[in-house]
Biopython code that builds the backbone (N, CA, C, O; Angstrom):
import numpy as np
from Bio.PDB.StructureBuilder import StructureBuilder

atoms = [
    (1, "UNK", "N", (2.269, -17.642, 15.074)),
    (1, "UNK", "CA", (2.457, -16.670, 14.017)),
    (1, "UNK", "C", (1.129, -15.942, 13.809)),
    (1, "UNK", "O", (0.085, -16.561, 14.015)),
    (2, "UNK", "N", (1.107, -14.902, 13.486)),
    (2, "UNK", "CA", (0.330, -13.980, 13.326)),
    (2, "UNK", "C", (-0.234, -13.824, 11.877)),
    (2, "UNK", "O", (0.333, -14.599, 11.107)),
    (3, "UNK", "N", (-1.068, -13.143, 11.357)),
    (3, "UNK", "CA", (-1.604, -12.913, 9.551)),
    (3, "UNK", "C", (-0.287, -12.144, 9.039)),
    (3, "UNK", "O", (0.502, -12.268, 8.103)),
    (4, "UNK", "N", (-0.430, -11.430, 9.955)),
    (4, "UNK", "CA", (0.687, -9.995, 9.578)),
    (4, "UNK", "C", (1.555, -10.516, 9.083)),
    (4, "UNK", "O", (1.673, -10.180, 7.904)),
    (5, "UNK", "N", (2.569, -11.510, 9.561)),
    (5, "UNK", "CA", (3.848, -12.140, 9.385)),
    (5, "UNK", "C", (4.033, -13.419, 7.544)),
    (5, "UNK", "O", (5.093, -13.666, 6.969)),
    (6, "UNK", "N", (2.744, -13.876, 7.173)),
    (6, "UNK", "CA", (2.250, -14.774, 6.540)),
    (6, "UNK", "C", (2.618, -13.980, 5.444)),
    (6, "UNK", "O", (2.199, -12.854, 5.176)),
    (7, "UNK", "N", (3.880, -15.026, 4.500)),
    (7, "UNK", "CA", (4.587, -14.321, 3.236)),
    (7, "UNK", "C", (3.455, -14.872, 1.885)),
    (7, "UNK", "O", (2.768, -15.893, 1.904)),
    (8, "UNK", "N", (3.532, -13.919, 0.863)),
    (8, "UNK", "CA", (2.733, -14.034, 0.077)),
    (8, "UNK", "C", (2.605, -15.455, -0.145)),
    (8, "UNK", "O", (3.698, -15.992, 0.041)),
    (9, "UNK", "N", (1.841, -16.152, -0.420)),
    (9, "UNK", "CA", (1.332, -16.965, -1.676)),
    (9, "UNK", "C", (0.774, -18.172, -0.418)),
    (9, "UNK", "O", (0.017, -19.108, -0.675)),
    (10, "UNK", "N", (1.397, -17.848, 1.048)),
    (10, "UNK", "CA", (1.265, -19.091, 1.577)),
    (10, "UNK", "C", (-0.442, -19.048, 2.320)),
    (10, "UNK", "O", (-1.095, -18.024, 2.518)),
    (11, "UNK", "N", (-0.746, -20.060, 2.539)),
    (11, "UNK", "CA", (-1.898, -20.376, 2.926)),
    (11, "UNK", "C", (-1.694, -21.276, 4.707)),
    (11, "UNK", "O", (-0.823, -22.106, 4.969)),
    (12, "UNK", "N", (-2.671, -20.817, 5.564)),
    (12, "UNK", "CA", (-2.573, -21.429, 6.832)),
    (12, "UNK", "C", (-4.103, -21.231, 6.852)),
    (12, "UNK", "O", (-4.889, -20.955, 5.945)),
    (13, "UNK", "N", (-4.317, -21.505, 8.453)),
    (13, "UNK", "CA", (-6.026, -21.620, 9.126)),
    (13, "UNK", "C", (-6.305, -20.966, 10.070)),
    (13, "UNK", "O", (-6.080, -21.565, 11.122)),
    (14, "UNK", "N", (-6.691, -20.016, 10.182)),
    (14, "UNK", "CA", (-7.076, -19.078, 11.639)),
    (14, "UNK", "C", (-6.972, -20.385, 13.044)),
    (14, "UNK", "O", (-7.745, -21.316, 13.272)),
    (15, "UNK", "N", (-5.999, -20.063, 13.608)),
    (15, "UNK", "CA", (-6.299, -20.598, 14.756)),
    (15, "UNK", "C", (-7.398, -19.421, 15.963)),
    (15, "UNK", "O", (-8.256, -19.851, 16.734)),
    (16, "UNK", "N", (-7.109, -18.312, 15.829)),
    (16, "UNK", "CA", (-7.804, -17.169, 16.857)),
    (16, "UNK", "C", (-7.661, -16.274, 16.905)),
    (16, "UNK", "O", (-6.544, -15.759, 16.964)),
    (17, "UNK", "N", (-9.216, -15.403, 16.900)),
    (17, "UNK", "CA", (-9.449, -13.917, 16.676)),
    (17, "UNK", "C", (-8.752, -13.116, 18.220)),
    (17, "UNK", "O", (-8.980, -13.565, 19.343)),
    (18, "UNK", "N", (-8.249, -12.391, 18.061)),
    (18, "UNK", "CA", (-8.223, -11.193, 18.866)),
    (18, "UNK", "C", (-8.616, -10.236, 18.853)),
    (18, "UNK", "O", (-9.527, -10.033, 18.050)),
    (19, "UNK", "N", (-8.180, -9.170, 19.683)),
    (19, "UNK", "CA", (-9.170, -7.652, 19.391)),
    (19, "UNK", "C", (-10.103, -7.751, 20.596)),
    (19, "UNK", "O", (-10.122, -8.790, 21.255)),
    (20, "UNK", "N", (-10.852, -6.743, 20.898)),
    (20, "UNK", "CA", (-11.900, -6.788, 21.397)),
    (20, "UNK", "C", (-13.259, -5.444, 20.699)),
    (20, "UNK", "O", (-13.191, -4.445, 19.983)),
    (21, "UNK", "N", (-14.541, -6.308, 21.542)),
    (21, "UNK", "CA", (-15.584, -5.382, 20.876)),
    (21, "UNK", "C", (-15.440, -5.062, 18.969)),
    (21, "UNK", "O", (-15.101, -5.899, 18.133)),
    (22, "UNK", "N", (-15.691, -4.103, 18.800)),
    (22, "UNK", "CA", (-16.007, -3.600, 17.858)),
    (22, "UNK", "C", (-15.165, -4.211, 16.387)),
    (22, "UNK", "O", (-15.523, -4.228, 15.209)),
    (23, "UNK", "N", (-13.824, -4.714, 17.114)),
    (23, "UNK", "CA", (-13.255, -4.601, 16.256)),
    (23, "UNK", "C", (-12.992, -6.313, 15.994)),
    (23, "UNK", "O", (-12.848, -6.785, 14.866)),
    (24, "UNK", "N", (-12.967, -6.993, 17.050)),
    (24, "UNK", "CA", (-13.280, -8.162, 16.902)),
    (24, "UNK", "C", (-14.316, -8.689, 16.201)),
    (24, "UNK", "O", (-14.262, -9.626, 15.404)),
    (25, "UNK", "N", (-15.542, -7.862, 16.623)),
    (25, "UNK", "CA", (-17.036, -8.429, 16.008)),
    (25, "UNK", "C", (-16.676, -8.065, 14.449)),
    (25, "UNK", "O", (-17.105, -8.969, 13.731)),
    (26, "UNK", "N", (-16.090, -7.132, 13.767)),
    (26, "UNK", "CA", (-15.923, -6.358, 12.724)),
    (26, "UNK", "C", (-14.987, -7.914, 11.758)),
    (26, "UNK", "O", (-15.375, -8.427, 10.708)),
    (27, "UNK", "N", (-13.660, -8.332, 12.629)),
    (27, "UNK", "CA", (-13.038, -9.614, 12.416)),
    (27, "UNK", "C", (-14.058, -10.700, 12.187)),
    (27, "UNK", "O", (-14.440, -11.081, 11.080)),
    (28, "UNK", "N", (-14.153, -10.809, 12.465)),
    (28, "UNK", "CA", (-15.210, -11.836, 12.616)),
    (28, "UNK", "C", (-16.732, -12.064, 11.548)),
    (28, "UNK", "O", (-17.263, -13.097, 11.141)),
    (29, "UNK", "N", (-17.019, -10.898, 11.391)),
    (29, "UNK", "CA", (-18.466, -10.272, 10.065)),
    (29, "UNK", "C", (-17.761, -10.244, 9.186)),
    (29, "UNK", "O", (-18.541, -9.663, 8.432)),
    (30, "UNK", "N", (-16.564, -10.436, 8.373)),
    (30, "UNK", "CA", (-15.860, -10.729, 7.618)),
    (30, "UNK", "C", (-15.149, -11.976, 7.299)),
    (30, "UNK", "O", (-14.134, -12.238, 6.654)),
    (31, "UNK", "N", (-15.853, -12.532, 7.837)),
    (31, "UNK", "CA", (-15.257, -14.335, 7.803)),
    (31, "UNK", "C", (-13.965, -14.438, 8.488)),
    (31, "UNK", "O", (-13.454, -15.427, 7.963)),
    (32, "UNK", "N", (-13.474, -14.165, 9.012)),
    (32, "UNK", "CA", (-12.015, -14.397, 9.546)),
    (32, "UNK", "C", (-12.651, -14.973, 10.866)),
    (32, "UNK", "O", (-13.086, -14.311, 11.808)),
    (33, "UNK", "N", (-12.616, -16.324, 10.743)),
    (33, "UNK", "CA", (-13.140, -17.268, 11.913)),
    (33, "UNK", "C", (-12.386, -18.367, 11.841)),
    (33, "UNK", "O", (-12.032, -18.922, 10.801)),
    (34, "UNK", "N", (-12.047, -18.804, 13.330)),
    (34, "UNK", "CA", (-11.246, -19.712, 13.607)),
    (34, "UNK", "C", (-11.637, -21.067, 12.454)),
    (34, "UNK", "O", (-12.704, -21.350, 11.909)),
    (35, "UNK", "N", (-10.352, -21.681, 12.382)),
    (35, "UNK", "CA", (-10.617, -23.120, 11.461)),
    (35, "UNK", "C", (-10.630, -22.591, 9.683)),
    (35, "UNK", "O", (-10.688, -23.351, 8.716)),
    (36, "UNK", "N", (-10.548, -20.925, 9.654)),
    (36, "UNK", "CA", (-10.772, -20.540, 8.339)),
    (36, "UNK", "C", (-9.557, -20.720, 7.714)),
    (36, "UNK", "O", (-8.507, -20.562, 8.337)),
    (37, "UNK", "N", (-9.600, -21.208, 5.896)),
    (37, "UNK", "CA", (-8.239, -21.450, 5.633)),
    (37, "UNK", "C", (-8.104, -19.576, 4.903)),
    (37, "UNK", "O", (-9.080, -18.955, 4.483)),
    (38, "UNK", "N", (-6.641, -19.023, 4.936)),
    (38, "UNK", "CA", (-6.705, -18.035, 4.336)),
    (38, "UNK", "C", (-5.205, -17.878, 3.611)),
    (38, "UNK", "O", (-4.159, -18.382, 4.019)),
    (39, "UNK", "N", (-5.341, -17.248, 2.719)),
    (39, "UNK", "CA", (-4.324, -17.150, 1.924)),
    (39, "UNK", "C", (-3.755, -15.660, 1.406)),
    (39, "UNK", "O", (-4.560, -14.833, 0.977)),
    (40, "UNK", "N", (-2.571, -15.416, 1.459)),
    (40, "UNK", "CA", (-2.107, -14.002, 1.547)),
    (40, "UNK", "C", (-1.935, -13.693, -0.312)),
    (40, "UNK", "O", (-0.932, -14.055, -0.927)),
    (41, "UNK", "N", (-2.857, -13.133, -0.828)),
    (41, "UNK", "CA", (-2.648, -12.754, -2.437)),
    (41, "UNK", "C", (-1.501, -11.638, -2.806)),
    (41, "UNK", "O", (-0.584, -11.977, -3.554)),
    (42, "UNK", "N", (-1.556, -10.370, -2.302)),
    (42, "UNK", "CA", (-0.274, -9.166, -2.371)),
    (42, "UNK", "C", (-1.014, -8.406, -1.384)),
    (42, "UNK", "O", (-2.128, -8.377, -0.860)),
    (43, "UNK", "N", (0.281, -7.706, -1.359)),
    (43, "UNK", "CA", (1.131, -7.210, -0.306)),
    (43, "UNK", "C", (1.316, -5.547, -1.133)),
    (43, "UNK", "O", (2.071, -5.358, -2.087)),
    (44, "UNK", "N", (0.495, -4.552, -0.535)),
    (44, "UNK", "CA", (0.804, -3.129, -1.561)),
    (44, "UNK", "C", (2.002, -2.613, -1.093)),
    (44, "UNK", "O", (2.557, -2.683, 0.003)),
    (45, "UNK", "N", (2.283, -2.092, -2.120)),
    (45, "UNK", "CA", (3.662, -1.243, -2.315)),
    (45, "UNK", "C", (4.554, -0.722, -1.682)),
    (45, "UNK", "O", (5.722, -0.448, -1.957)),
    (46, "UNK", "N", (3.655, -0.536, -0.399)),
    (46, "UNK", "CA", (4.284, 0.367, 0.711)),
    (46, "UNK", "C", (4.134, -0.730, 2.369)),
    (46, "UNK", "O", (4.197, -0.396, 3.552)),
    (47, "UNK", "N", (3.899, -2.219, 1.638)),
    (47, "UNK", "CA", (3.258, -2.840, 2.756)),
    (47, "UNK", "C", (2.174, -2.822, 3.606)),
    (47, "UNK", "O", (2.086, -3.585, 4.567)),
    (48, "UNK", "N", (1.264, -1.925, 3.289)),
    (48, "UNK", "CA", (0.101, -2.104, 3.727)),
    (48, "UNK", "C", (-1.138, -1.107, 3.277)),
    (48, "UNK", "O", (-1.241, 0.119, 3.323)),
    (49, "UNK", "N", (-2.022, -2.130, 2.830)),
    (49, "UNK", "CA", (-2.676, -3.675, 3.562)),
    (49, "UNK", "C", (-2.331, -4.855, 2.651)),
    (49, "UNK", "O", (-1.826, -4.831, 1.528)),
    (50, "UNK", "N", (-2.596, -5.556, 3.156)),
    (50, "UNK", "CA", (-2.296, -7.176, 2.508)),
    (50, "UNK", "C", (-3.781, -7.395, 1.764)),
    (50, "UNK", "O", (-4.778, -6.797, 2.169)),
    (51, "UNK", "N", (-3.809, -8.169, 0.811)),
    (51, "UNK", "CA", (-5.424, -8.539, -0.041)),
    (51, "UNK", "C", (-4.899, -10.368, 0.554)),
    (51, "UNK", "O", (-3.768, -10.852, 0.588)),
    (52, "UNK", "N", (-6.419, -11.079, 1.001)),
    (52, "UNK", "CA", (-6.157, -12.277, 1.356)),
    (52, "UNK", "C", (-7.293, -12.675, 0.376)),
    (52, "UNK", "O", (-8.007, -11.945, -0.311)),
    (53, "UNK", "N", (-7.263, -14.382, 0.525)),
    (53, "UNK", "CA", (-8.275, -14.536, -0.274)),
    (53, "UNK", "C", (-8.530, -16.037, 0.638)),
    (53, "UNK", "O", (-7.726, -16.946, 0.847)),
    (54, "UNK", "N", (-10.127, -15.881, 1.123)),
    (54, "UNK", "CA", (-10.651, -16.819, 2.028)),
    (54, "UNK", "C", (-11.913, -16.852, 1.918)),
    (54, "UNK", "O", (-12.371, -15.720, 1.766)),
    (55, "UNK", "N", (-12.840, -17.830, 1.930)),
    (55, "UNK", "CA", (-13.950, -18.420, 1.652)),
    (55, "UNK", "C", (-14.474, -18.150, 0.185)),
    (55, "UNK", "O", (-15.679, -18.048, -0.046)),
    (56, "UNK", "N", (-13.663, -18.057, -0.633)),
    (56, "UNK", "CA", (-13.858, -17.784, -2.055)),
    (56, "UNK", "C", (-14.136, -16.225, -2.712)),
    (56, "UNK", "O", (-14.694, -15.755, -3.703)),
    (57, "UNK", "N", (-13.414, -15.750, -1.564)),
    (57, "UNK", "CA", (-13.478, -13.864, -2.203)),
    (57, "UNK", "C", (-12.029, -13.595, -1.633)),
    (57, "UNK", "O", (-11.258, -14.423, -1.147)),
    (58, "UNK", "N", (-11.835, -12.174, -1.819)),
    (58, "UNK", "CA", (-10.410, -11.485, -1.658)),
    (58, "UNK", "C", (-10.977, -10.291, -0.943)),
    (58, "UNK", "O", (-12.019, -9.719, -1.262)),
    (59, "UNK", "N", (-10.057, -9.920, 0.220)),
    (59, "UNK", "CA", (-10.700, -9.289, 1.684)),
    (59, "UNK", "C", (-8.867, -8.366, 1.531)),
    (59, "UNK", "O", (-7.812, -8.891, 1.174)),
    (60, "UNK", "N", (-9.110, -6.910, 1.952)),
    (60, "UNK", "CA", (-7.921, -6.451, 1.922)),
    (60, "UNK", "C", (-8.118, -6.141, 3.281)),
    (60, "UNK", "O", (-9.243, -5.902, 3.719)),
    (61, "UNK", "N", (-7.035, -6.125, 4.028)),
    (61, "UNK", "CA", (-7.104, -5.664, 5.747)),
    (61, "UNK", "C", (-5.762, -4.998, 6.122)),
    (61, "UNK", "O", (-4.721, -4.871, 5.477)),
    (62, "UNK", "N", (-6.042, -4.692, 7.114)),
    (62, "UNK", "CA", (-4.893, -3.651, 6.998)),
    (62, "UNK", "C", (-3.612, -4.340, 8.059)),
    (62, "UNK", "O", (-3.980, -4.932, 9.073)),
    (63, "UNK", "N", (-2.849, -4.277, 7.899)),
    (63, "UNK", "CA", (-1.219, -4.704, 9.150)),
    (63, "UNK", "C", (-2.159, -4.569, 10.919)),
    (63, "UNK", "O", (-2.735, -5.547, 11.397)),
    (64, "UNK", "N", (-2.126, -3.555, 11.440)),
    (64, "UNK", "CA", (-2.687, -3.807, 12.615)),
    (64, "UNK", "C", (-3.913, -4.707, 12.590)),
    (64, "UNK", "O", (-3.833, -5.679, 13.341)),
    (65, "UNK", "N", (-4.708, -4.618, 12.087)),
    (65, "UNK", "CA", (-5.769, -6.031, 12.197)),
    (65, "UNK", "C", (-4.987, -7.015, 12.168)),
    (65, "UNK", "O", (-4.709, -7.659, 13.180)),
    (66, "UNK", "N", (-4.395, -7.338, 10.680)),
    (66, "UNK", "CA", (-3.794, -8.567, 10.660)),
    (66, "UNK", "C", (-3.436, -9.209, 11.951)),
    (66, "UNK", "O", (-3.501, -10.400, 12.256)),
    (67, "UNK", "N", (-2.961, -7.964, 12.799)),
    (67, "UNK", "CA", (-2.266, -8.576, 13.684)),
    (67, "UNK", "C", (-2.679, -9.372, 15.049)),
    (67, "UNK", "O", (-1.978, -9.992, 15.849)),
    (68, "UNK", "N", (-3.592, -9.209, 15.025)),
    (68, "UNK", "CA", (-4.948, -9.495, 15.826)),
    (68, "UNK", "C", (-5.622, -11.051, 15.203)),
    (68, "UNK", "O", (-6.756, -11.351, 15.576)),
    (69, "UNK", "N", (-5.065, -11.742, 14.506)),
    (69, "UNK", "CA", (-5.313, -13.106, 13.411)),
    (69, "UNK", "C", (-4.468, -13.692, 14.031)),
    (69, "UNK", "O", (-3.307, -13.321, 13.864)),
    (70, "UNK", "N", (-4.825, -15.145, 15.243)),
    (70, "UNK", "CA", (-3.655, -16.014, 15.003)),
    (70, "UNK", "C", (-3.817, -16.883, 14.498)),
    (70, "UNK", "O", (-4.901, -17.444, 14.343)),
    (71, "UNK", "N", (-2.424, -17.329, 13.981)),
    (71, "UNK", "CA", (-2.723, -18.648, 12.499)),
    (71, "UNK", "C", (-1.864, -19.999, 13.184)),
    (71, "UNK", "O", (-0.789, -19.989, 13.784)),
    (72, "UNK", "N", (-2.755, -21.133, 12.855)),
    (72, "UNK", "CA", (-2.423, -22.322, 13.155)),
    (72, "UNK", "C", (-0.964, -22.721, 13.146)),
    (72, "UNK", "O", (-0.610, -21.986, 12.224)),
    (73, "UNK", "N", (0.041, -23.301, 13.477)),
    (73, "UNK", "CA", (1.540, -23.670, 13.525)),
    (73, "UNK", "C", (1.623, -25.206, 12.448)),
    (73, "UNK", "O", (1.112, -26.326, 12.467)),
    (74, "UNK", "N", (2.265, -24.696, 11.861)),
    (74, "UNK", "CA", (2.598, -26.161, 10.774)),
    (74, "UNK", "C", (3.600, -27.204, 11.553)),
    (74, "UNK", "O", (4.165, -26.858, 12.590)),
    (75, "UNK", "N", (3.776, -28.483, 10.988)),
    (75, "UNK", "CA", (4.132, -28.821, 12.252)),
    (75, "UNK", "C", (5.981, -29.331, 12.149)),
    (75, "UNK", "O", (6.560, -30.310, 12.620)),
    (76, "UNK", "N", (6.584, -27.925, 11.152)),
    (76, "UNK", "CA", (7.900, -28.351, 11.240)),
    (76, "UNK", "C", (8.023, -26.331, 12.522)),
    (76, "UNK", "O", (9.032, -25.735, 12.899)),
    (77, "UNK", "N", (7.044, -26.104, 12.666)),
    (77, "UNK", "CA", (6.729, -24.245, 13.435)),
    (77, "UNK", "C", (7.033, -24.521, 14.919)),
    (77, "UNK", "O", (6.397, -25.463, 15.391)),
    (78, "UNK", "N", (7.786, -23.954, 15.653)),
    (78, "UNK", "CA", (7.074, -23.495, 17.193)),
    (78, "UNK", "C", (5.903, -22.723, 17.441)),
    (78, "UNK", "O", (5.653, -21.579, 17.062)),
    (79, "UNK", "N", (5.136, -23.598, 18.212)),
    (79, "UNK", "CA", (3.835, -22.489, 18.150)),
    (79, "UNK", "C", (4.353, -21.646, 19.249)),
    (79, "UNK", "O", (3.728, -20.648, 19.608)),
]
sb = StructureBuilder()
sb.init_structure("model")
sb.init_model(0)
sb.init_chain("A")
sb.init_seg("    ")
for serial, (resi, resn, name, xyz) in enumerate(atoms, 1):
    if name == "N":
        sb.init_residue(resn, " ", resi, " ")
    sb.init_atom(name, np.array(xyz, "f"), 0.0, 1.0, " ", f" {name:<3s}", serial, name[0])
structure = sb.get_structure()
């Protein structure tokens, strides 16, 4: 599963950044690092961007990034 997909309120752990260059490094200078726990706060009006809230702040990002976030599999999930 992806960030993108992650319904409000729930919380998972970066399993792995994607992207490349610029935009990865950009992922990444923003705390979105593997093992990170993150949590989806809202979701704007029109669906995008999502506000998350991880390492003790709230980070808004937009749907295509998100999508580039993969998140750990719980273990009732197919990864």
């Amino acid at each position: 599963m992806t960030l993108d997909k992650l319904p409000v309120g729930q919380t998972r752990r970066i399993a792995a950044v994607g992207g490349q260059g610029a935009l990865r490094r950009r992922l990444l200078d923003m705390g979105l690092t593997p093992k990170t726990q993150v949590t989806v706060q809202k979701v704007a009006p029109m669906g995008d961007p999502i506000e998350l809230r991880l390492r003790g702040y709230e980070l808004t990002l937009r749907l295509d990034d998100a999508r580039e976030i993969a998140l750990e599999a719980t273990d009732g999930e197919a990864k």
